[in-house]
Backbone bond lengths (Angstrom), bond angles and torsions (degrees), N, CA, C in turn:
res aa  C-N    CA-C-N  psi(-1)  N-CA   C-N-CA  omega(-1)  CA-C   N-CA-C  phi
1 X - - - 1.460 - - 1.526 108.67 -
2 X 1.391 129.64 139.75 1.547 135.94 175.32 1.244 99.72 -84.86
3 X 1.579 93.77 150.41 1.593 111.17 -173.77 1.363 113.01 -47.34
4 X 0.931 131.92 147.19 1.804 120.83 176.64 1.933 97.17 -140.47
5 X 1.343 93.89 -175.41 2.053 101.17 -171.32 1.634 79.92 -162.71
6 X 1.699 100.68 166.76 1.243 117.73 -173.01 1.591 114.23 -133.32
7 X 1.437 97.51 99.78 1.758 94.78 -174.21 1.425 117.76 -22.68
8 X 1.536 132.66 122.41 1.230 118.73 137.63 1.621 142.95 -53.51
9 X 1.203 144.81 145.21 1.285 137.53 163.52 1.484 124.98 -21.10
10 X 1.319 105.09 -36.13 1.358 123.00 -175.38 2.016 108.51 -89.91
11 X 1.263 91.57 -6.68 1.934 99.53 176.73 1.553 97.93 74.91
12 X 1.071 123.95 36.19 1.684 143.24 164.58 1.360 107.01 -97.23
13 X 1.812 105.15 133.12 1.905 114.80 -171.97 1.770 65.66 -126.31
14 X 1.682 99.13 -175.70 1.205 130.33 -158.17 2.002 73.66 -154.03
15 X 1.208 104.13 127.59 1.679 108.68 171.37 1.444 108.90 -91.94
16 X 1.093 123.44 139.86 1.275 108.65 -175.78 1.592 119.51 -84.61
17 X 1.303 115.80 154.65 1.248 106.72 179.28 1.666 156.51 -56.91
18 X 1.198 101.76 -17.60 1.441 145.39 151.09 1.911 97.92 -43.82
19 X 1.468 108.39 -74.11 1.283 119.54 -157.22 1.675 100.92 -70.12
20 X 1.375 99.11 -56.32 1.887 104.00 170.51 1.852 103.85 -18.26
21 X 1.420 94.60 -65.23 1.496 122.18 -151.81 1.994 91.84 -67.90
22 X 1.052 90.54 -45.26 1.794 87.31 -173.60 1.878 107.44 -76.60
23 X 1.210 124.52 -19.71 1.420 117.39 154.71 1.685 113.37 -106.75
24 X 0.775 110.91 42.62 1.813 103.47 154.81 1.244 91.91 68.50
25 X 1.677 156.66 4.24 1.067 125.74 -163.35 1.705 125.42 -126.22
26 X 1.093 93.62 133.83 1.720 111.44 -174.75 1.429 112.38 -115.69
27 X 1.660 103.56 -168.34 1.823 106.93 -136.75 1.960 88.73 -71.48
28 X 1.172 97.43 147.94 1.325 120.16 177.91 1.411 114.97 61.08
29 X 1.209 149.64 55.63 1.349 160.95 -167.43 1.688 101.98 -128.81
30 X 1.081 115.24 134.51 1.536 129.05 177.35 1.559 117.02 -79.17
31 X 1.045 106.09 130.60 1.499 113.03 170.34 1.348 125.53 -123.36
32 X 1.519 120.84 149.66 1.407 119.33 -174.96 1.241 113.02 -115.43
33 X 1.616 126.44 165.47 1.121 98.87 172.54 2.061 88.12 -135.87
34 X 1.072 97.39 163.58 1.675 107.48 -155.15 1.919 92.89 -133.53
35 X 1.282 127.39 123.55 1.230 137.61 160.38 1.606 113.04 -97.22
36 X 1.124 100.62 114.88 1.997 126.23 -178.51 0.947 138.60 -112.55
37 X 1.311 130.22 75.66 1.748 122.46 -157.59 1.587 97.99 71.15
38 X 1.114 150.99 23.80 1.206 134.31 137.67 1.901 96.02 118.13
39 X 1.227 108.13 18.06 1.723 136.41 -175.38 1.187 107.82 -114.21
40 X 1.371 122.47 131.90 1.024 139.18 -170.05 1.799 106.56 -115.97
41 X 1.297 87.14 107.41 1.996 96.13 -171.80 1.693 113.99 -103.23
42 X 1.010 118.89 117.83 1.784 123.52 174.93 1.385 102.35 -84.18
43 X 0.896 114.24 152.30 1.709 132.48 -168.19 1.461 111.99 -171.77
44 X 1.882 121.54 147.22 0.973 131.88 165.14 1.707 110.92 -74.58
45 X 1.593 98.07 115.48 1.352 111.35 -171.65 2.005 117.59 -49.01
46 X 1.020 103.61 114.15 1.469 117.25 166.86 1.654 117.71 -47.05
47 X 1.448 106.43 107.73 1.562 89.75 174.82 1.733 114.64 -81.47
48 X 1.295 102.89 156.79 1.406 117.12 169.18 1.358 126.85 -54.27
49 X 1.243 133.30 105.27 1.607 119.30 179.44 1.464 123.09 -66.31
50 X 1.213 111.68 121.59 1.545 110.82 173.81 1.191 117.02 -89.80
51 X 1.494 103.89 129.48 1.313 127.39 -150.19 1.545 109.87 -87.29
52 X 1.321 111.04 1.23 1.282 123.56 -178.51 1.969 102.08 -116.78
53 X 1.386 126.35 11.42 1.149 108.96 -171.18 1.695 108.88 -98.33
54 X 1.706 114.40 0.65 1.441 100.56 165.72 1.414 111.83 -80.94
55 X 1.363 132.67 -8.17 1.539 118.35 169.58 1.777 118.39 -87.89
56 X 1.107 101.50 7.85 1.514 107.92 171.12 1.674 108.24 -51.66
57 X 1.463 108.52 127.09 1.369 98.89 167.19 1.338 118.83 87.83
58 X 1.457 116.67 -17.38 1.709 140.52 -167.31 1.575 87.73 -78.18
59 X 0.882 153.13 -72.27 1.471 141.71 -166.87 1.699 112.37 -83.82
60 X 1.135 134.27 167.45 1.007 132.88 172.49 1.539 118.33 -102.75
61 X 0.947 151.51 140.16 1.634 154.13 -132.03 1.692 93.44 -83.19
62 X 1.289 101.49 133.90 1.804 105.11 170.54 1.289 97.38 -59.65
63 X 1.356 95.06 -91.59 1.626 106.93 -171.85 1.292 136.41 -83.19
64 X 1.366 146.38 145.69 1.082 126.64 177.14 1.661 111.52 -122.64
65 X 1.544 102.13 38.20 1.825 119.65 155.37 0.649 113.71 -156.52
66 X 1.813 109.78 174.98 1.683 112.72 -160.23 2.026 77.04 -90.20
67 X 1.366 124.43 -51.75 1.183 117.21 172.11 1.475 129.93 -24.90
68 X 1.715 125.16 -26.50 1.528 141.87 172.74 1.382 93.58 -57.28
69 X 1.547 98.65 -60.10 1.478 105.65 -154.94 1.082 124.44 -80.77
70 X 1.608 108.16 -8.64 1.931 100.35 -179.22 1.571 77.75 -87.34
71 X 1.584 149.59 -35.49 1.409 132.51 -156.57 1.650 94.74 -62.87
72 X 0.978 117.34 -45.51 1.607 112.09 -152.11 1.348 87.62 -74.94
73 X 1.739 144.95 -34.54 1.474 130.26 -172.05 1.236 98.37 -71.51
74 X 1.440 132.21 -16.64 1.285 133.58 -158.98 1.719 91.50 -73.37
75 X 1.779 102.30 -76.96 1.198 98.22 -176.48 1.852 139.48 -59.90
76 X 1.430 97.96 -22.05 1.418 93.14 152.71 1.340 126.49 -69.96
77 X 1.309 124.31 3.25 1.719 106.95 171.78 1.965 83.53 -126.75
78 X 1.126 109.63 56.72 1.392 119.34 169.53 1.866 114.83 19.69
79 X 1.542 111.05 34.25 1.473 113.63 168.66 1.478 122.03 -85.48
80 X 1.195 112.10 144.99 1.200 115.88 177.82 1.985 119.67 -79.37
């Protein structure tokens, strides 16, 4: 017999351990579920690539205080 789980009230499964173990997945990890030809596939959820994470690190930090930074808002709105 294949592993099986029993809906909760709340539409909560319990994965079985077998399956955990056969996709890599442990406590708090996202899962998706994908319909295929009329198949219903579980999978460890794919994160999104951020499309901004190759410029990480690409400049070097203006400031290194919040004090830098209220001076420079200062002088752009020309306050003393």
């Amino acid at each position: 017999m294949p592993p099986s789980s029993t809906l909760s009230s709340k539409g909560q499964i319990t994965v079985p351990l077998e399956i955990r173990r056969r996709l890599g997945l442990k406590e708090g990890d996202r899962v998706e579920f994908l319909v295929d030809d009329g198949r219903t596939i579980l999978r460890p959820a794919r994160s999104a690539n951020n499309p901004f994470e190759k410029y990480i690190g690409a400049a070097a930090p203006a400031f290194r205080s919040k004090r830098e930074i209220n001076a420079w808002v200062r002088d752009l709105r020309d306050e003393e």
